[in-house]
N, C-alpha and C positions, 0 to 999 in steps of 0.2 A: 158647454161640452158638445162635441165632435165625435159621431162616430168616421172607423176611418174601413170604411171597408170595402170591398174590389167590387163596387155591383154591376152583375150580369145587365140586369131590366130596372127600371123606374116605371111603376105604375102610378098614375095618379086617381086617385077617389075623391078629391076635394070637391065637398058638397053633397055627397053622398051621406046616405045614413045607416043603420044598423040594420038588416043584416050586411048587408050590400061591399062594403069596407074587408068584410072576410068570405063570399061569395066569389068577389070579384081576383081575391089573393089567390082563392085555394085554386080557382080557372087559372090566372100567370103564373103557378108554380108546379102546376101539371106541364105547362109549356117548356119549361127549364129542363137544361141537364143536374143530372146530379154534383152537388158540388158550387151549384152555381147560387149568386145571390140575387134574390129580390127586393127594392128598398119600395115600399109603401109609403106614400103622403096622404094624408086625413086629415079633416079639421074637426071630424067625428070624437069629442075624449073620448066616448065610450069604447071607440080602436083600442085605444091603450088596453083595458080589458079584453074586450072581444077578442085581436088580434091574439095576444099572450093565452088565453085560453084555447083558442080554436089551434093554437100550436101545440099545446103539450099536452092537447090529446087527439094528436093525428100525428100516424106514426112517419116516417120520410119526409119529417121538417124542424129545423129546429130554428126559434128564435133568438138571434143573436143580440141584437138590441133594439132600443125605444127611447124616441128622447122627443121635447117639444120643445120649439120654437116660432115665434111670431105666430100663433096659433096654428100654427100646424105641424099634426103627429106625424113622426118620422117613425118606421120601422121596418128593419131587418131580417130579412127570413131569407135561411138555406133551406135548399132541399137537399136530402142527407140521402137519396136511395133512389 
């Protein structure tokens, strides 16, 4: 599975550990317009949580998807505002 989606930025984190993976998001998605997508790589599983959490409870961003491959987490975040 593929997501398919128009991203603005690619940040990479690979390597990085918890908190850091959602630190370093919530800084690139202050930097975006609204509207625009972020795609995240991690090799952190704990992203997959972390990320999805720290989205739906922060208001002007939503998590569109999450998926892994060859060890690393891929995820999706708009900023909404």
């Amino acid at each position: 599975m593929s997501a398919e989606f128009d991203i603005t930025e690619t940040l990479d984190v690979k390597g990085a550990s918890c908190p850091m993976p959602v630190v370093k998001t919530k800084s690139a998605i202050d930097d975006l317009a609204e509207g625009e997508i972020l795609e995240v790589l991690a090799t952190d599983s704990g992203s997959m949580s972390d990320i999805d959490g720290w989205a739906s409870g922060t208001d002007g961003v939503e998590l569109l998807g999450q998926e892994e491959a060859d060890d690393v987490y891929k995820h999706y975040v708009r900023k909404t505002e």
